[in-house]
C-alpha positions in Angstrom: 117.0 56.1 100.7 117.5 56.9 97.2 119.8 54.9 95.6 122.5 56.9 93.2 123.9 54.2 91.3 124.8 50.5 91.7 128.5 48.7 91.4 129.2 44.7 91.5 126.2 44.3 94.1 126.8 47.1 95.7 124.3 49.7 96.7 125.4 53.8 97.1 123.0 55.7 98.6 122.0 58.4 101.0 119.9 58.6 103.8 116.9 60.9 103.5 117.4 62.3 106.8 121.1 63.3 106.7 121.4 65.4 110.0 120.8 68.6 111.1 122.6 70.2 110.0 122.9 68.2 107.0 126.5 66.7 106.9 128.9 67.5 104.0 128.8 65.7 100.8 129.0 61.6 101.2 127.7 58.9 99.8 126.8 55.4 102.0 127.8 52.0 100.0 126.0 48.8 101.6 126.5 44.7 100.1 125.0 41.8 102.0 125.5 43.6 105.3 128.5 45.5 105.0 128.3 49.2 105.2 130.3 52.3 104.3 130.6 55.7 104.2 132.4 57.9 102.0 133.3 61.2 102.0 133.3 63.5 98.6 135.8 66.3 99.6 138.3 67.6 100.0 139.5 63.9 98.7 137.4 61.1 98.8 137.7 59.0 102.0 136.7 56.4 104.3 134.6 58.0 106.5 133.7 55.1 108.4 133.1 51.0 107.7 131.9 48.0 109.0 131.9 44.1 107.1 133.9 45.5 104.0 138.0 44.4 103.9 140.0 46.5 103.0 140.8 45.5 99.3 137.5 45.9 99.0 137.4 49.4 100.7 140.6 50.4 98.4 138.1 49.6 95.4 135.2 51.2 96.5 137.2 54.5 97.2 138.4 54.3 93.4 135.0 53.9 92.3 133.5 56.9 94.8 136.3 59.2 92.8 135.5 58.1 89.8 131.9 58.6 90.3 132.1 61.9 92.5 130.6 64.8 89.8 127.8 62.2 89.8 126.9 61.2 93.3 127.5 65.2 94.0 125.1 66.1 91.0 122.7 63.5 93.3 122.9 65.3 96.0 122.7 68.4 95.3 119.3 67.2 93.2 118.0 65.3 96.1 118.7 67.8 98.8 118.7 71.2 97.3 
């Protein structure tokens, strides 16, 4: 699972094995349990969540679009 870059404890991520076919562009966030998924485009979204409130969720979603060229850049790196 590598890890794209780290935030206040939390962890974003992908999984190595991202379905075949490969889903679109996301980026997984996890902190003491609590999971989420993100999707890049067309706007960043929720794509699914479980443990995080939803402040929490509202910040996570600014830091996903402020961080997209990079977790993209990851992914594109990591995957081909």
């Amino acid at each position: 699972m590598p890890v794209v870059f780290r935030w206040k404890g939390v962890r974003f991520f992908f999984f190595s094995n991202e379905g075949s076919p490969r889903e679109p562009v996301h980026v997984h966030a996890e902190k003491q349990g609590a999971e989420a998924k993100f999707w890049l485009f067309p706007d960043v979204q929720v794509g699914g969540s479980a443990g995080f409130d939803r402040r929490t969720l509202t910040e996570l979603v600014k830091v996903v679009e402020h961080r997209r060229d990079e977790i993209e850049r990851a992914w594109h790196d990591h995957f081909g």
